[in-house]
C-alpha positions as CSV (number, residue, x, y, z in Angstrom):
1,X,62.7,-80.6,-6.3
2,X,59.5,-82.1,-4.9
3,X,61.5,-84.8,-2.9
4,X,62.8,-82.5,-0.7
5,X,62.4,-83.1,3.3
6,X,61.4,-79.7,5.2
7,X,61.2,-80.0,9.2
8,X,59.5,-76.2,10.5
9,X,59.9,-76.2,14.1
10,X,56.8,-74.0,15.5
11,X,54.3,-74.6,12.5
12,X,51.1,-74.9,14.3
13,X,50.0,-71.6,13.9
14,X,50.2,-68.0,12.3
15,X,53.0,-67.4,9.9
16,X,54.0,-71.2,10.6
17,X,51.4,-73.0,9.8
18,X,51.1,-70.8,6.4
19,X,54.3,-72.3,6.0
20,X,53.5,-75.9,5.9
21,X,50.8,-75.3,3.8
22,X,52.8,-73.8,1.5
23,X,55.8,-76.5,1.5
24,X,52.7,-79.1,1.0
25,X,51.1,-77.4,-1.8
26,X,54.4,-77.6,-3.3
27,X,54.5,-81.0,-3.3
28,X,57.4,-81.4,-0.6
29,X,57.4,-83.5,2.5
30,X,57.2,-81.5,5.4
31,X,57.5,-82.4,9.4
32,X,56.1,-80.3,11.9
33,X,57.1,-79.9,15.6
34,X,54.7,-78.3,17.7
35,X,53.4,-78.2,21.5
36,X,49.6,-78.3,19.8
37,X,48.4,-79.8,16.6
38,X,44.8,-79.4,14.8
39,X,42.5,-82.4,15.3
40,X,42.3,-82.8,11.2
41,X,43.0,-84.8,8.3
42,X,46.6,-84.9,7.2
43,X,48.6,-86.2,4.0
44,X,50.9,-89.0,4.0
45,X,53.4,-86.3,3.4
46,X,53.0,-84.6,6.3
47,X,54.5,-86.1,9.8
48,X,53.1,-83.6,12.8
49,X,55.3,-84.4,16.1
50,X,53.9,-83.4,19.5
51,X,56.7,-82.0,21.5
52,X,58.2,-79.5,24.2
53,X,61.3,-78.4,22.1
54,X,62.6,-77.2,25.4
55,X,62.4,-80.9,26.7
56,X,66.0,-82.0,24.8
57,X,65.8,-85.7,24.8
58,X,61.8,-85.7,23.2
59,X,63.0,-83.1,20.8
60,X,66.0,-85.6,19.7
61,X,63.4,-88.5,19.9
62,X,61.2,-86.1,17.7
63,X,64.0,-85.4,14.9
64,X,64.9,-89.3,14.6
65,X,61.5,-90.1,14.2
66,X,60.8,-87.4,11.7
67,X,64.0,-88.9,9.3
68,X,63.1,-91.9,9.9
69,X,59.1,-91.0,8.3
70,X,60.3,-88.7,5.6
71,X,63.6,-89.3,5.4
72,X,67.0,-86.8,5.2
73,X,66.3,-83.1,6.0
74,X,67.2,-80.7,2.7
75,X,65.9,-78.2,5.3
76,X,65.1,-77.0,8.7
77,X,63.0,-73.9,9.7
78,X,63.0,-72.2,12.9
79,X,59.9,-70.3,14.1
80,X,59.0,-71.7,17.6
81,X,58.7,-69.1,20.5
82,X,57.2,-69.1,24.2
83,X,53.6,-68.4,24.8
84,X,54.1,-69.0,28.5
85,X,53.3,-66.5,31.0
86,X,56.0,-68.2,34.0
87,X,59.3,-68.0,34.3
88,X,59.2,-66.2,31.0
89,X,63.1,-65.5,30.6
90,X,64.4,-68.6,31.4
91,X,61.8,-70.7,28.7
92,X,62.4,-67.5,25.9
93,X,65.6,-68.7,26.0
94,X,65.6,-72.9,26.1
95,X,62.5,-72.8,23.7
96,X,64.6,-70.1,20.9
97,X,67.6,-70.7,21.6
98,X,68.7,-73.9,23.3
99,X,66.0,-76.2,21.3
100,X,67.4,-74.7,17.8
101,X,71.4,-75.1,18.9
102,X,70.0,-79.0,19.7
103,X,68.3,-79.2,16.9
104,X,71.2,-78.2,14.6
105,X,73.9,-80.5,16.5
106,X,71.7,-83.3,16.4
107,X,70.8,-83.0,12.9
108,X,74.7,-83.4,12.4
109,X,75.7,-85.8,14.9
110,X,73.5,-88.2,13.2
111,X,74.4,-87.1,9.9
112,X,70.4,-86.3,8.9
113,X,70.8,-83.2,6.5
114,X,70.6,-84.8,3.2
115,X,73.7,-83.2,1.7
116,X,71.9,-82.1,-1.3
117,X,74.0,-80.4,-4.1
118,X,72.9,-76.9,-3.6
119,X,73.5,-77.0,0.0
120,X,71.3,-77.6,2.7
121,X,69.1,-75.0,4.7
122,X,69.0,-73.9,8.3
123,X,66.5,-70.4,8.4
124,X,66.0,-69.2,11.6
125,X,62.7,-66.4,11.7
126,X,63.9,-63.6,14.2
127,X,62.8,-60.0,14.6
128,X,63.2,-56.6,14.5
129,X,63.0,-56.6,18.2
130,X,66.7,-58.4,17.9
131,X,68.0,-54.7,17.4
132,X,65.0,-53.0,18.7
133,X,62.8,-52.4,21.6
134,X,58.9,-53.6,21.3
135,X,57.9,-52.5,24.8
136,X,54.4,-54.6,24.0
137,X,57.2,-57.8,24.6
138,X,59.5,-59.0,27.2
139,X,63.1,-59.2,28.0
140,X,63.0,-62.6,27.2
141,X,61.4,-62.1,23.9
142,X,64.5,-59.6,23.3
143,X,67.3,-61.3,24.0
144,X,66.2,-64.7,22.4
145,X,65.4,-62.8,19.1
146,X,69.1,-61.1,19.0
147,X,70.7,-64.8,20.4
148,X,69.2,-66.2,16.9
149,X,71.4,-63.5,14.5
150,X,74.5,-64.7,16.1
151,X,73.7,-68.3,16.7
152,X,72.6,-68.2,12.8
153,X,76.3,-66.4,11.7
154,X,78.2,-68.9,14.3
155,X,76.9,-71.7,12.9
156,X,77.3,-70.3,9.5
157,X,80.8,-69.8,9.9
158,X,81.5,-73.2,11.4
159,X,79.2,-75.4,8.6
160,X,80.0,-73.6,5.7
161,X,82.4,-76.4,4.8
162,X,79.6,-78.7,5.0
163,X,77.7,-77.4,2.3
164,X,75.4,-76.3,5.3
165,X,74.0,-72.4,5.2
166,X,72.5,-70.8,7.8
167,X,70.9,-67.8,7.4
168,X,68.0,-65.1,9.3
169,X,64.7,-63.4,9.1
170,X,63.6,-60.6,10.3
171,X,60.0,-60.0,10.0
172,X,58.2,-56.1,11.1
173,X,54.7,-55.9,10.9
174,X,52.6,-58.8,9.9
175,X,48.9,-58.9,10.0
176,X,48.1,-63.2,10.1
177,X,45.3,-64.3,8.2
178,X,43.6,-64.8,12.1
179,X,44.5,-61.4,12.7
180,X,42.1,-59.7,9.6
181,X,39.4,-59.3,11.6
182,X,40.5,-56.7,14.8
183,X,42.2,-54.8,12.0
184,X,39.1,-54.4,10.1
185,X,37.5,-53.2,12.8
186,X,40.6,-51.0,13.9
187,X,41.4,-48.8,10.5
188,X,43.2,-46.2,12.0
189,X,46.1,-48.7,12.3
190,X,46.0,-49.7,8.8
191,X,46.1,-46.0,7.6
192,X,49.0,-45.6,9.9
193,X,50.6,-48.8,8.0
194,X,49.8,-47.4,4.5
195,X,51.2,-44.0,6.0
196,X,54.6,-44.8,7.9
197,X,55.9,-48.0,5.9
198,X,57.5,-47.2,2.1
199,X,55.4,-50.0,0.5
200,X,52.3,-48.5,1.7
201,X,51.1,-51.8,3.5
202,X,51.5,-54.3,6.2
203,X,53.7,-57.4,5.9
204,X,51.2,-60.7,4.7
205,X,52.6,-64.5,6.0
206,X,53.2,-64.9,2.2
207,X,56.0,-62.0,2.3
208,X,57.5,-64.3,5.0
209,X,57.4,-67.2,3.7
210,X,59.0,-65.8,0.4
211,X,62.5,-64.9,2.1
212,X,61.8,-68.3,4.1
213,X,62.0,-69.8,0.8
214,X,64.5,-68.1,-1.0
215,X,67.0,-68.6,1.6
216,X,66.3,-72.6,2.1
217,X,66.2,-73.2,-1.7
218,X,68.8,-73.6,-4.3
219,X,68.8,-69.8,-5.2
220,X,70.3,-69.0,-2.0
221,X,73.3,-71.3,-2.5
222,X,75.9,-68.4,-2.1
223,X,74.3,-66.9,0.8
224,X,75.0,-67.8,4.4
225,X,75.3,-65.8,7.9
226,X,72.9,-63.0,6.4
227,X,69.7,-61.2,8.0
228,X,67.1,-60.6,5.8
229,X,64.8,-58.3,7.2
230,X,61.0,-57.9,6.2
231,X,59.9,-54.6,6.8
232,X,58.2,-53.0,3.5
233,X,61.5,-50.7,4.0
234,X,60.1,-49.2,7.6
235,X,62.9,-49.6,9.7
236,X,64.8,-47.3,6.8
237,X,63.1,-44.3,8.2
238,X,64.8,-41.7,10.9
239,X,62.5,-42.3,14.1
240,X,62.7,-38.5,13.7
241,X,60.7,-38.4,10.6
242,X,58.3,-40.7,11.5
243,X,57.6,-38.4,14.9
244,X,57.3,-35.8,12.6
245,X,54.9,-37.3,10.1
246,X,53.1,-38.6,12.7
247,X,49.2,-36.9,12.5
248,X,48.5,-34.4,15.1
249,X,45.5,-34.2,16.6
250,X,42.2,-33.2,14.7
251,X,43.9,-34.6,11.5
């Protein structure tokens, strides 16, 4: 259904903002909360809110005023994260976790989901680093990634009964469209990508966007509390094998 209201919390960039393009093309209305908007053109069917989702009384503000432009919410999508370099714990943690507990409790305080009759959507984009270690990120990064599986199955468990479903994704590896170049001019990680993962390539935004889909939509009206994660099958492999595979040198 076309009519359909999606808000995407962190679409200003990346995978995000692939998003919104996406739900547009579709033909849906689409809000977009962000710190940082594009200076461009938009259509009347997309509303972009300026806010610090960490500040909770202008993300409320930011949610009424969203309904109030495009009306109910058949769905919300979760993708905002920290790009600060100060007290990096501490905001990891308001801007994953706090802002989307906010966000979901004021979406139902107010009655705003639009109670359609598949269900409404809450998907929350994670990580593998929410079971394993990236050393190239944070503690913060870490810990606010694994908070979002168990905030998603709480609040799956609690708003089931509401016709509410709430549900994860776990992206791997995902080379962004601003991303194309450095790997063109890096190959060697490419051929490492084709090597290691079981699908022979890199995640895309699209492949995100996909599950993203599937679990907000009708299709995914029996699913709730669940982790999909996005890997092209790597996180299937022993570490041991992949040390093993791994080229020595001179190959």
């Amino acid at each position: 259904m076309a009519d359909k209201h999606y808000i995407v919390v962190g679409g200003t960039r990346g995978t995000g903002r692939a998003l919104v393009q996406h739900l547009l093309d579709a033909g849906y209305r689409v809000s977009v909360f962000g710190r940082n908007h594009a200076a461009e053109p938009t259509p009347s069917r997309l509303g972009l809110h300026t806010v610090d989702v960490s500040d909770v009384g202008a993300l409320r503000s930011a949610l009424d005023l969203a309904v109030d432009m495009h009306g109910k919410v058949s769905s919300i999508v979760f993708m905002q994260r920290n790009r600060s370099s100060t007290d990096a714990f501490e905001t990891d943690l308001s801007v994953a976790l706090t802002a989307t507990r906010v966000a979901i409790d004021h979406l139902l305080e107010r009655a705003y989901f639009s109670e359609n009759e598949a269900g409404n959507g809450i998907v929350m984009v994670s990580s593998i680093a929410d079971h394993y270690i990236a050393p190239e990120q944070d503690l913060g990064y870490h810990v606010s990634k694994a908070g979002l599986v168990q905030l998603a199955r709480y609040y799956a468990l609690q708003l089931g009964h509401k016709g509410i479903r709430v549900n994860v994704v776990s992206p791997c590896v995902v080379i962004k469209d601003a991303a194309q170049e450095y790997y063109k001019q890096n190959g060697w990680i490419t051929e490492r990508f084709e090597r290691f993962i079981p699908l022979g390539r890199a995640g895309k935004s699209q492949d995100i966007i996909n599950a993203i889909m599937f679990l907000a939509g009708d299709q995914a009206a029996y699913i709730t509390g669940q982790n999909i994660v996005v890997d092209g099958g790597l996180t299937l492999r022993s570490h041991e094998s992949i040390i093993r595979d791994f080229p020595r040198t001179g190959q």
